[in-house]
C-alpha positions as CSV (number, residue, x, y, z in Angstrom):
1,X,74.5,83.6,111.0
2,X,71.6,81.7,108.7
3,X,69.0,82.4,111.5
4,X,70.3,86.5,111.6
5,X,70.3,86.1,107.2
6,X,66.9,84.6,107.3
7,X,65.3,87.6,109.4
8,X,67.3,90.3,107.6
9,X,67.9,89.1,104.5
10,X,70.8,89.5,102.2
11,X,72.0,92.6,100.9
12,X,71.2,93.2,97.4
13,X,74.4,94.0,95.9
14,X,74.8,98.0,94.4
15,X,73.1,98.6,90.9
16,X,76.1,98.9,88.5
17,X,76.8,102.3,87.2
18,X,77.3,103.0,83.4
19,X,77.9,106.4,82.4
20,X,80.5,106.5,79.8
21,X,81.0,103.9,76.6
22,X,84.3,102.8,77.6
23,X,82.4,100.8,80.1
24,X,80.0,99.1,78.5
25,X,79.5,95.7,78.0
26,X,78.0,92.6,77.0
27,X,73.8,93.1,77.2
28,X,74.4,96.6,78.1
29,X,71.9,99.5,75.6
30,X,72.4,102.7,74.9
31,X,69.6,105.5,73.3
32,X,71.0,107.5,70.1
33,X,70.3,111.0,69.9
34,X,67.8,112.1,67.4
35,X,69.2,114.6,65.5
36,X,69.2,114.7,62.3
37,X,72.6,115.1,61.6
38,X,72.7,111.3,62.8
39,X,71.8,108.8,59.3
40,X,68.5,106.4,59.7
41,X,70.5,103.3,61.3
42,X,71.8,105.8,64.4
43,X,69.1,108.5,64.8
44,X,67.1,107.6,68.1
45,X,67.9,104.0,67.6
46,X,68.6,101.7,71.0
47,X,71.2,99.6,70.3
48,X,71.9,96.6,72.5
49,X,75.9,95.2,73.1
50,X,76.2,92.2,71.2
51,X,79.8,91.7,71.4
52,X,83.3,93.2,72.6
53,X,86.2,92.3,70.2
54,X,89.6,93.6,70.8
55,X,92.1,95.2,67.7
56,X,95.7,94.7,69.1
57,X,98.2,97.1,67.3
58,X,101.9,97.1,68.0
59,X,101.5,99.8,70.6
60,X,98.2,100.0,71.6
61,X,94.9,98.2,71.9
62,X,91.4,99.4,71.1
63,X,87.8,97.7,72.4
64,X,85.4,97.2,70.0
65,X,81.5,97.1,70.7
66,X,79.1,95.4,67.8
67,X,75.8,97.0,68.2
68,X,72.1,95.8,67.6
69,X,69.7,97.5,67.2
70,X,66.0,96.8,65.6
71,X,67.3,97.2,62.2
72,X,69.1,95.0,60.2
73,X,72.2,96.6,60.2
74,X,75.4,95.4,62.7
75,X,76.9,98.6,63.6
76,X,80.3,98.9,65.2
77,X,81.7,101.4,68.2
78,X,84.8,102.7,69.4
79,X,86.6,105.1,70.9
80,X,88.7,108.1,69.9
81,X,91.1,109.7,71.9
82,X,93.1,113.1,70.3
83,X,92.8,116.5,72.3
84,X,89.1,115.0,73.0
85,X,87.3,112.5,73.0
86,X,84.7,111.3,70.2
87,X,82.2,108.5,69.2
88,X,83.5,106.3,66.8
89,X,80.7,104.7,64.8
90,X,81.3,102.3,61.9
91,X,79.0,100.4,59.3
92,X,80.5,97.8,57.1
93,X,79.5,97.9,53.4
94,X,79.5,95.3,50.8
95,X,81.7,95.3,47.4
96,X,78.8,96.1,45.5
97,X,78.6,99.4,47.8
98,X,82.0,99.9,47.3
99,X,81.6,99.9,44.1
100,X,79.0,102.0,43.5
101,X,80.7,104.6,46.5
102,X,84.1,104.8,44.6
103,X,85.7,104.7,41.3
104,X,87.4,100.6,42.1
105,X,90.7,102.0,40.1
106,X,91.1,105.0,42.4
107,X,90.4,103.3,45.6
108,X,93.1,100.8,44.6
109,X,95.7,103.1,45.3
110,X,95.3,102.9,48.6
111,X,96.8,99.5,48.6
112,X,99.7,101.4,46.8
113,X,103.2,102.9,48.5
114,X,104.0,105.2,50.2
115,X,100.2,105.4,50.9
116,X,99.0,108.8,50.0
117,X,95.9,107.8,48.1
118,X,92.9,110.0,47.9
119,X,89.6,109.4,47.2
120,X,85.9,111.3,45.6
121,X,82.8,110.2,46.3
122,X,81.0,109.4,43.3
123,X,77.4,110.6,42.4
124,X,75.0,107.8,44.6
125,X,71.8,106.1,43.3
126,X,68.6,107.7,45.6
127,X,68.3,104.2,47.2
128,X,71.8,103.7,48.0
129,X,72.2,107.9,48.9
130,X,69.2,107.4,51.6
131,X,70.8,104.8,53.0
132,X,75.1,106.2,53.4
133,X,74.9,109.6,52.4
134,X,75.4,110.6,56.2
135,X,77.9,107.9,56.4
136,X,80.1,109.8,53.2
137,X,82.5,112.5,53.0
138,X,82.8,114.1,49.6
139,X,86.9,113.3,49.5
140,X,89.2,111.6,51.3
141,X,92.8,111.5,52.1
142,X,94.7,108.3,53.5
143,X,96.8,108.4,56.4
144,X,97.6,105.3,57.3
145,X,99.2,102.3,54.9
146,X,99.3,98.5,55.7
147,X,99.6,99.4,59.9
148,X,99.9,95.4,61.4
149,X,97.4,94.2,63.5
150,X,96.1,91.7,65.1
151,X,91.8,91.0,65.5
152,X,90.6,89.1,68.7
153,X,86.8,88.1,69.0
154,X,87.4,88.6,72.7
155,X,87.2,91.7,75.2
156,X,90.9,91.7,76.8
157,X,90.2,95.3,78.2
158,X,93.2,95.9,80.6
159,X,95.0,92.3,79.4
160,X,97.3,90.9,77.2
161,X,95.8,88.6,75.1
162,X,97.2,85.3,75.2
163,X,99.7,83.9,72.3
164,X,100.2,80.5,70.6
165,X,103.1,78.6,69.7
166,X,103.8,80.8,66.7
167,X,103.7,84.1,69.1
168,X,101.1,85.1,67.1
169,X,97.5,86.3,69.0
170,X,94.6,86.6,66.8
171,X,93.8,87.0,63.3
172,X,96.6,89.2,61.9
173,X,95.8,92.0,59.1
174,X,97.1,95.2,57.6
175,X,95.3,98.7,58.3
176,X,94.6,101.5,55.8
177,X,92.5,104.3,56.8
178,X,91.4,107.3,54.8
179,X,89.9,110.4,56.2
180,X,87.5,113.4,54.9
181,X,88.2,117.1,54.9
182,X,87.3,117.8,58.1
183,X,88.2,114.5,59.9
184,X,84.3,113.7,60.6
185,X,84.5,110.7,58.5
186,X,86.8,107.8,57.5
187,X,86.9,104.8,54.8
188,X,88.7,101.8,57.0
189,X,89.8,98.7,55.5
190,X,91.3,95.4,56.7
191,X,92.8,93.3,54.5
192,X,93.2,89.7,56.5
193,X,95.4,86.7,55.3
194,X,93.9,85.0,51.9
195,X,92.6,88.6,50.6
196,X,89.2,89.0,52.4
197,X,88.7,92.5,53.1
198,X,86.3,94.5,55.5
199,X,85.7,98.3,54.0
200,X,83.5,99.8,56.9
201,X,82.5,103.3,56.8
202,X,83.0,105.6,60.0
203,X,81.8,108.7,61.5
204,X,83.0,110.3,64.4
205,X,80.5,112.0,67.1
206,X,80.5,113.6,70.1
207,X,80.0,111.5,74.0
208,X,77.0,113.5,74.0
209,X,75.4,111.5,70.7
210,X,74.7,108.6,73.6
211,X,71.7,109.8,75.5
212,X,71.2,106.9,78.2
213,X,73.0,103.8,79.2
214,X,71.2,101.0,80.2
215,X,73.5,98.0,82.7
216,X,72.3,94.6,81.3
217,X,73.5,93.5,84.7
C-alpha cells in the first residue's frame, strides 16, 4: 500500500461546504451586505468567527457566534427561528450608552413584575446617533421577564452540556428582552449572579444580509 500511496498520492479530503450560518464555525468569515440599511459596524464588513458560546434555556439551546471584524467593535450572531428565519445581530453597549439611550428610571422597570415595561428612545448626541442610530428603535415593549438561563463559553451544538456537583452547567442568569414596533429590533439584558449586567442591542436581518461564507478549514 505505501509503494501504490507514494505513486498516487493521497486523496485530498473534500473542501468543506458552508452555506448557511448555522454552520459556521471557529475561523470561519462571512461578507456583510452593503446596504445602507445596515449601521457602519455591519455594512460590507468581513467578520471573522472568533468564538461559539452556547445560552442553555430550560427548553431550548441557542449557539452564539462573536464576530470580528476590522473594527473595534465585538459583534455577536444568532439565529431566529418564528414563521422564518432571520439574522440575529447584537452589539453590547456600555452604561454610559445606556444612559444616554434611555431615561435609567424608565428602563428600571423592566426589572419590575409582571414585566410589561416599555421603553422611548431618547434624543441621541450626533457622535453617539452615528454610531447606534441603526441599532435603535424609537419604543420598545418587553416581553420577556427574568427567563433562567444558563451561559456556556463553549459550542455544545447538538449536546448537553456537562453539569457539576451542584447540577448546575454554566454561568446562570435571568433574561429580559424588549422589542420595537415592528419587531426589527430588541434591547436584551442579562443580569448574572453579583449584579453585572450585559445590555446588548439587536437587530434582526434577513439570511440574505450574509453575502459569502468563507470555511477557515
Amino acid at each position: 500500500m505505501g509503494f501504490f500511496n507514494s505513486i498516487f498520492g493521497k486523496k485530498t479530503p473534500p473542501a468543506r461546504e458552508l452555506n448557511h450560518p448555522s454552520a459556521l464555525k471557529v475561523g470561519d468569515m462571512i461578507s456583510i451586505d452593503n446596504s445602507f440599511a445596515l449601521p457602519p459596524q455591519l455594512r460590507g464588513q468581513q467578520l471573522k468567527v472568533e468564538a461559539v458560546n452556547t445560552y442553555e434555556f430550560e427548553r431550548n439551546q441557542q449557539s452564539e457566534w462573536v464576530l470580528k471584524g476590522h473594527g473595534n467593535d465585538t459583534l455577536f450572531l444568532s439565529i431566529e427561528e418564528d414563521d422564518e428565519t432571520y439574522l440575529a445581530f447584537s452589539l453590547k453597549i456600555t452604561r454610559a450608552q445606556v444612559e444616554q439611550i434611555f431615561d435609567l428610571e424608565q428602563f428600571s422597570t423592566l426589572f419590575d413584575e409582571p414585566g410589561h415595561a416599555e421603553l422611548t428612545t431618547q434624543e441621541l448626541s450626533p457622535a453617539l446617533a452615528e454610531q447606534l442610530e441603526q441599532w435603535l428603535g424609537k419604543q420598545y415593549h418587553q416581553v420577556s421577564f427574568a427567563l433562567f438561563g444558563y451561559f456556556h463559553r463553549e459550542d455544545y451544538r447538538g449536546l448537553k452540556p456537562p453539569q457539576d456537583a451542584n447540577g448546575a452547567t454554566g454561568e446562570p442568569f435571568e433574561y429580559y428582552l424588549l422589542l420595537d414596533e415592528d419587531e426589527s429590533r430588541a434591547v436584551e439584558v442579562e443580569v448574572y449572579e453579583g449584579g453585572d449586567t450585559d445590555v446588548v442591542l439587536t437587530l434582526y436581518r434577513p439570511l440574505t444580509d450574509i453575502r459569502d461564507y468563507w470555511p477557515g478549514q
